[in-house]
C-alpha positions in Angstrom: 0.0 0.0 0.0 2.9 2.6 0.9 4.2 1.9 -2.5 0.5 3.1 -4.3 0.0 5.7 -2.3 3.5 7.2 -2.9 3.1 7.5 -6.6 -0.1 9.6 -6.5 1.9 11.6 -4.2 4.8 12.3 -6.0 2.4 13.4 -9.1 0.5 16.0 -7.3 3.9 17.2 -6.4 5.8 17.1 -9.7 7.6 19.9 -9.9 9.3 19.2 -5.9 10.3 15.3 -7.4 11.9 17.0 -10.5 13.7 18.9 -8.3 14.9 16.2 -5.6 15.9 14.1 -8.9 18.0 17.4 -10.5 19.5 17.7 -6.7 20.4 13.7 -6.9 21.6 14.4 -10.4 23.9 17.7 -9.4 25.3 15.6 -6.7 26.2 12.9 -9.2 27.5 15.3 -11.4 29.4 17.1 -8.5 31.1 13.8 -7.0 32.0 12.9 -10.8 34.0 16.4 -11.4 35.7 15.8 -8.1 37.2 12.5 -9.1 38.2 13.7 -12.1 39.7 17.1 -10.2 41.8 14.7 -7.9 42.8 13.0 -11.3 44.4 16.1 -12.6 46.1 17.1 -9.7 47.6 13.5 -9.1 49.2 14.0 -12.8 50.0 17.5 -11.7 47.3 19.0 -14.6 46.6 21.9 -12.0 44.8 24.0 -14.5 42.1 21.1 -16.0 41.9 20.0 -11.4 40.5 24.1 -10.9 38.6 23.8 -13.8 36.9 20.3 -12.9 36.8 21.6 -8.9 34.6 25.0 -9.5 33.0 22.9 -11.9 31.8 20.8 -8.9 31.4 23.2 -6.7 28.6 25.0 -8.4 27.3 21.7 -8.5 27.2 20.8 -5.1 29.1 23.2 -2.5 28.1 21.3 0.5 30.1 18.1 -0.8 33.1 17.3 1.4 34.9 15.5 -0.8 34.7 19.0 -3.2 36.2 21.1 0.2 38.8 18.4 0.7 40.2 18.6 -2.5 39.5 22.1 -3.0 42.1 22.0 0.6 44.6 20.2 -1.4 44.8 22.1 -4.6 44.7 25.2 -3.1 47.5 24.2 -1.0 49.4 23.3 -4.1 48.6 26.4 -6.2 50.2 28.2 -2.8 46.8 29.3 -1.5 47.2 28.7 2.4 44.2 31.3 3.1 42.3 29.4 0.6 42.7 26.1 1.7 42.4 26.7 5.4 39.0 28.2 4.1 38.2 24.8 2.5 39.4 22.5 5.3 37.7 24.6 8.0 34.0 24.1 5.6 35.0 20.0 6.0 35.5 20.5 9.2 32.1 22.3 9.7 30.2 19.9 7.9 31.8 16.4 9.0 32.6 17.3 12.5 33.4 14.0 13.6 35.5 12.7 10.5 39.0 11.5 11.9 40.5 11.8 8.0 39.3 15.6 7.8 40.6 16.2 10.9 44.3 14.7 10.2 44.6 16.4 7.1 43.5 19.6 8.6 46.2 18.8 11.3 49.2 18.1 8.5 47.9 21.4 7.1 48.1 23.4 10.4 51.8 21.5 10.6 53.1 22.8 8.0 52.3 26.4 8.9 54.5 25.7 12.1 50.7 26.0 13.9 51.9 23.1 16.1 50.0 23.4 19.2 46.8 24.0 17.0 47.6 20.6 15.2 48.1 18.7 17.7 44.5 18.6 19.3 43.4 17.8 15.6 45.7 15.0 15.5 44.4 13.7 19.0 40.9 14.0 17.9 41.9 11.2 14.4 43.6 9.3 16.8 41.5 8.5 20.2 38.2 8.0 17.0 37.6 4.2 17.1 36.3 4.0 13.3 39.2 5.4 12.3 41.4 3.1 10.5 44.5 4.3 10.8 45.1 5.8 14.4 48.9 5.3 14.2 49.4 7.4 11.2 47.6 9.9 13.1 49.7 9.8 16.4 52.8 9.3 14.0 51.7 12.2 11.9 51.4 14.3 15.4 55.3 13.3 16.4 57.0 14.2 12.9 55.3 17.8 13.2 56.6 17.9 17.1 60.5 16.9 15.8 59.8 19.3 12.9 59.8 21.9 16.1 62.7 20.6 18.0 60.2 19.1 20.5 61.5 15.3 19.8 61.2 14.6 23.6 57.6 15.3 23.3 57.4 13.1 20.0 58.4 10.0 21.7 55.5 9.4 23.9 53.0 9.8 20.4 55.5 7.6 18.6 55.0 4.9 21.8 51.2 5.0 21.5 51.6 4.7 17.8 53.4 1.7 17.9 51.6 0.0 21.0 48.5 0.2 18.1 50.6 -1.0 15.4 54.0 -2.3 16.7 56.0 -3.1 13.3 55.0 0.2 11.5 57.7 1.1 10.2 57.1 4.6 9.9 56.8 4.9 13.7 59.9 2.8 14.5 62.1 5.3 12.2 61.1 8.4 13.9 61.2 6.8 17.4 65.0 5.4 17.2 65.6 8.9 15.4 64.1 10.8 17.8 66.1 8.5 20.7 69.3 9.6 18.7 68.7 12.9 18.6 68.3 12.7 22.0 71.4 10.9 23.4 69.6 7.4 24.0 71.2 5.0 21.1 70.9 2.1 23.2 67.1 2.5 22.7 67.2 3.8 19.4 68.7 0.0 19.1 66.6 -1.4 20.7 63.1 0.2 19.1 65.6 -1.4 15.7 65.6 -4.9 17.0 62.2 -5.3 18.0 60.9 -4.1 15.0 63.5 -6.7 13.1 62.7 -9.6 15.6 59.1 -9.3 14.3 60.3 -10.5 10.7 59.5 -7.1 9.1 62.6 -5.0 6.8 62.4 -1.7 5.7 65.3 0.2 4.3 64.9 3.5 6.1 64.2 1.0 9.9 68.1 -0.7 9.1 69.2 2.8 7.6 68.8 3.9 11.5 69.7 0.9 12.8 73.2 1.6 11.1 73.4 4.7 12.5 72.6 3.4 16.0 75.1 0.9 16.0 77.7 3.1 15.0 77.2 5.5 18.1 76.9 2.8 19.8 80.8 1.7 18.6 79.0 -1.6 17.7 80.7 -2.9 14.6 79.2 -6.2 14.4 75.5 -4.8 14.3 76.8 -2.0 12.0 78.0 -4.4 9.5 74.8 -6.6 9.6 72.4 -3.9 8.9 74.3 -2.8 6.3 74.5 -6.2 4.8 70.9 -6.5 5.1 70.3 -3.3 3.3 72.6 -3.8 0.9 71.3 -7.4 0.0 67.7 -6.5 0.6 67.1 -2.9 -0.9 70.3 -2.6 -3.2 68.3 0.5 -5.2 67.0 2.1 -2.4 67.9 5.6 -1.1 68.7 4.7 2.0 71.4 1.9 0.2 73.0 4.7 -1.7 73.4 6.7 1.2 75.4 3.7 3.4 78.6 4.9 2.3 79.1 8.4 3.1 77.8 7.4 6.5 80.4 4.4 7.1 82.9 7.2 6.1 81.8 9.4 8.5 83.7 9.9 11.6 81.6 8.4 14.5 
């Protein structure tokens, strides 16, 4: 019955289902520009992404998708009042989206706006939907060394990797951080637990070099560099071995 009754309904009222279905098909339209917006800018076509982008936003302004990559290509065209204007209409209108709210924070970052970042990055990372809560914490450490702060980025880096233990990203910056901050023994050991897991990454051994040698350990110096050598032979972090080995310690 709810079926046959809606059809009579939505004849009497024509001119209001026309409309819902132009809305449906703006939207469409919208979302389709955006992809193909974000297409542009991945090849670096910033002109054609702009194009697509306003495009899209005449269609539908109150798309998030359309703000977040309105965000990113305005960062890229050097716009920082323009896309702190785009993130802050994201924000507004998916308040409790963790990805909005890291990318905001990596925006803020970059502006050296540190202590307005980190709350940001707190907010992606405590969200339990959010897929990625180490990236976030991780994300919220790099911007705190990118201040000098590296003794405040090791208690994010901890909770990164008590969430996700061999990522690799997290066990870089933390034995980096430990360097930086006189403690190579547990720069070596952050190394060797991520190793003992069974995971390799050139840029975790590239540290783990660099730990060994202020740590006058020759054996473990030799053995990372061996690994790297055998295991990522084209990688930066390869190419870079022997200026370090030649470096006085």
């Amino acid at each position: 019955m709810k079926r046959l009754l809606l059809a009579p309904a939505c004849a009497l009222l024509l001119a209001a289902c026309a409309s819902n279905e132009a809305t449906v098909n703006s939207k469409e339209a919208a979302r389709a520009n955006v992809q193909l917006g974000i297409a542009y800018m991945q090849q670096g076509n910033l002109q054609l992404a702009r194009e697509k982008l306003q495009r899209a936003e005449r269609q539908d302004p109150r798309s998030v998708e359309l703000q977040m990559a309105m965000a990113f290509l305005s960062e890229q065209l050097n716009r920082p009042e323009d896309a702190e204007r785009h993130y802050r209409a994201a924000r507004r209108m998916a308040p409790d989206s963790a990805d909005i709210a890291n990318n905001y924070a990596v925006f803020l970052c970059k502006a050296d706006r540190i202590d307005q970042a980190l709350p940001l990055f707190e907010t992606a990372a405590r969200d339990r939907l959010y897929s990625t809560p180490w990236a976030a914490l991780t994300n919220a450490a790099v911007c705190l060394r990118s201040a000098r702060r590296s003794a405040d980025a090791v208690s994010f880096l901890n909770r990164a990797l008590a969430l996700r233990p061999d990522y690799a990203e997290a066990v870089t910056e933390l034995a980096d951080a430990q360097l930086e901050l006189g403690q190579p023994d547990i720069a070596a050991s952050v190394v060797s637990r991520f190793l003992n897991m069974g995971r390799s990454a050139p840029e975790v051994l590239l540290v783990g070099v660099r730990a060994a040698l202020a740590r006058g350990d020759s054996s473990a110096t030799d053995e990372y560099a061996r690994r790297l050598r055998r295991d990522f032979p084209n990688s930066a972090q390869t190419r870079a071995l022997p200026q370090l080995l030649r470096a006085p310690n």
